[in-house]
C-alpha positions as CSV (number, residue, x, y, z in Angstrom):
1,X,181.1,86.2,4.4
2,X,183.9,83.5,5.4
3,X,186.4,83.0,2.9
4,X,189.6,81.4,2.4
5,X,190.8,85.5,2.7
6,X,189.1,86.0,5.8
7,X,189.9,82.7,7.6
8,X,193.7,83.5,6.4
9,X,192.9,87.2,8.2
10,X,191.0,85.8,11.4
11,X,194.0,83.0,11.8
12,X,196.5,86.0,12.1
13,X,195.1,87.0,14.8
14,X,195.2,84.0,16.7
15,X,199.1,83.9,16.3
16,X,198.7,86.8,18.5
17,X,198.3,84.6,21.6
18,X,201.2,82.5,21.0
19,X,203.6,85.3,20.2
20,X,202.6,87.1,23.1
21,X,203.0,83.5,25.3
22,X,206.8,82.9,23.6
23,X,207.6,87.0,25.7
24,X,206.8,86.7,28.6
25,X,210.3,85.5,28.8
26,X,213.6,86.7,27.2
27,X,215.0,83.2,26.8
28,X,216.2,82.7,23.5
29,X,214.2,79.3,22.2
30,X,210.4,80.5,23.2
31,X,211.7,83.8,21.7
32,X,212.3,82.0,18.1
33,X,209.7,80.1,18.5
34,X,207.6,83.4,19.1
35,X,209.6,84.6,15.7
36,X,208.5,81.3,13.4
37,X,204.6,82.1,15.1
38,X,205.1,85.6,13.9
39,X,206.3,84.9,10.7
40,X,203.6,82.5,9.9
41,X,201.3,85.5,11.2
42,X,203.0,88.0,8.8
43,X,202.4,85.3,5.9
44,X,199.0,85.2,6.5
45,X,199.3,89.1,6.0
46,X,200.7,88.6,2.4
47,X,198.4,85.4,1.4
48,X,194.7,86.9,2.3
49,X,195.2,89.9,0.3
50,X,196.6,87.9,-2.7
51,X,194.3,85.0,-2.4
52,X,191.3,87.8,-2.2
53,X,192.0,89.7,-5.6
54,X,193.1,86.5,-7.4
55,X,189.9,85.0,-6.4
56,X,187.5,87.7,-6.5
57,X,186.5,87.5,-3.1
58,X,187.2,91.0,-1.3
59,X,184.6,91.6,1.1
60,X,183.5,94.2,3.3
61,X,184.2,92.2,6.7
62,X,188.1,91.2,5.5
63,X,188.4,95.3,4.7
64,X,187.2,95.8,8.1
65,X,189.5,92.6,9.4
66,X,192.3,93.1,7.5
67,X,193.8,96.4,8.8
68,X,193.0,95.9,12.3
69,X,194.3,92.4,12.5
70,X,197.5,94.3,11.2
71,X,197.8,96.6,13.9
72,X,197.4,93.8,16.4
73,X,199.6,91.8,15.4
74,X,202.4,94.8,15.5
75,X,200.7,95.3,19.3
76,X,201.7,91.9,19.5
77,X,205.6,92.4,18.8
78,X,205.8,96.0,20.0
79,X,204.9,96.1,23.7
80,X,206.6,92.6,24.2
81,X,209.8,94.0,22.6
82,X,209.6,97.0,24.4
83,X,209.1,95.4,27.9
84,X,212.0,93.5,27.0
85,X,214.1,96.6,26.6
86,X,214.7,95.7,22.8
87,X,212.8,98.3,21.3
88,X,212.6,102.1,23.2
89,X,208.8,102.9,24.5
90,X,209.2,106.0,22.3
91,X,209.5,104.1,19.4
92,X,206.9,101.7,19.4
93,X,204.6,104.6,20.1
94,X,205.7,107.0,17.1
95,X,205.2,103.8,15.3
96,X,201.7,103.0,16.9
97,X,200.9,106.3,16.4
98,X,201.5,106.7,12.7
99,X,199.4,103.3,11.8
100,X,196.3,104.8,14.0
101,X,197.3,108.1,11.8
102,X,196.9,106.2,8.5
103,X,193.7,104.3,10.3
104,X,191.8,106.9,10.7
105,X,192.0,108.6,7.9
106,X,191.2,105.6,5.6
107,X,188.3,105.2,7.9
108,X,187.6,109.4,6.9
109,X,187.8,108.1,3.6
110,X,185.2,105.3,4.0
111,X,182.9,107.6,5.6
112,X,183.0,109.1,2.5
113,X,182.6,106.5,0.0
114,X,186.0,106.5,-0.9
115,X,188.8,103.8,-0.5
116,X,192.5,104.4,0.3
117,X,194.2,101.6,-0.4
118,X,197.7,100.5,1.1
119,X,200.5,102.2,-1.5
120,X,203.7,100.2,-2.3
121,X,205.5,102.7,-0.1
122,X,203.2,101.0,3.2
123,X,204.3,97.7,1.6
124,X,207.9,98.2,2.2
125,X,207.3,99.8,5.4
126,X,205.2,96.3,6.5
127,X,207.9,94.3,5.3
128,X,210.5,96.3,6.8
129,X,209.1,95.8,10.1
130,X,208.5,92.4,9.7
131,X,212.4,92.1,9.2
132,X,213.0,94.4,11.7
133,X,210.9,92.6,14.4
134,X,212.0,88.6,13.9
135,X,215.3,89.8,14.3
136,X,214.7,91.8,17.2
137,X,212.8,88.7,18.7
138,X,216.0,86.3,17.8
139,X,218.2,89.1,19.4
140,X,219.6,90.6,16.9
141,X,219.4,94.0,18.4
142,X,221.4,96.1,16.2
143,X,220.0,95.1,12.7
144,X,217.0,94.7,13.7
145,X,216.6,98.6,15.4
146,X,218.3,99.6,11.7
147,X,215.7,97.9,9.6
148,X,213.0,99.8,12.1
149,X,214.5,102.6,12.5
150,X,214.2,102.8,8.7
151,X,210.7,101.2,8.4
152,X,209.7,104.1,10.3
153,X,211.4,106.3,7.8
154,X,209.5,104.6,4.9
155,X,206.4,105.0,7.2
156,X,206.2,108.6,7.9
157,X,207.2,109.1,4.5
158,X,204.1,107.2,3.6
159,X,202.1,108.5,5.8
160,X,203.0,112.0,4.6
161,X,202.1,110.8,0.8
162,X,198.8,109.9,2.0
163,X,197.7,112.8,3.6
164,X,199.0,115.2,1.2
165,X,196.7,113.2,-1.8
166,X,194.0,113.3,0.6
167,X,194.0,116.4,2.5
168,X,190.4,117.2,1.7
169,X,189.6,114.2,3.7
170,X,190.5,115.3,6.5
171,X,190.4,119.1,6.6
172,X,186.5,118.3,5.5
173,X,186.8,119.7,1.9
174,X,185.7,116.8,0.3
């Protein structure tokens, strides 16, 4: 069904073309103007989610939408940022590597019948990398690697919350 939630979540990912357009050069101005594209991506992030509860309109498409217009849009900022030589390769794939973790054992989970649902820990990791990112886009290379450095922190940390609740998921006890 298209909703106000899942236009917001479909819209996010067509900031992904013009964030990607404002790195293909390091030139400060495209690469705040890539930043302010981002952001408005990142809002989106926030609003569908909200704007789906408060309205009663969570569907099964914006569940399926939702995460993987997340994970695109951090595509988006990551291998830019990395090919610009602001974020290490190893990085951005620990990082990459964590949210396909989380991924696919929420998509165990469905397969299953049950739901696992983004914990506030995953929220502050989101809006940790969020920081982190605009700044690294704006070249603010030292803040920004501390605020990922530590959203990567909060992520694994996450990440380890959710497989402890739900190790029968994925050792196939449930």
């Amino acid at each position: 069904m298209m909703n106000l939630p899942n236009i917001l979540t479909i819209s996010r990912l067509a900031f992904v073309i013009p964030v990607i357009l404002c790195f293909t050069t390091a030139k400060l101005g495209w690469n705040i103007l890539g930043a302010f594209f981002f952001f408005l991506a990142s809002f989106t992030d926030l609003a569908d989610g909200f704007v789906a509860r408060a309205r009663g309109e969570v569907t099964a498409l914006g569940k399926l939408l939702d995460p993987l217009a997340d994970k695109i849009l951090l595509l988006s900022a990551l291998v830019p940022l990395v090919s610009l030589e602001r974020i290490p390769a190893w990085l951005a794939v620990v990082i990459l590597a964590r949210e396909f973790a989380v991924t696919g054992l929420r998509g165990m989970a469905a397969l299953k019948g049950l739901s696992v649902g983004a914990g506030e820990m995953g929220k502050v990791k989101t809006l940790l990398y969020t920081l982190a990112l605009m700044l690294l886009m704006v070249h603010l290379q030292v803040l920004g690697m501390v605020f990922l450095i530590a959203g990567a922190v909060m992520a694994f940390y996450s990440a380890y919350g959710y497989f402890t609740a739900h190790r029968e998921i994925f050792l196939g006890e449930g």
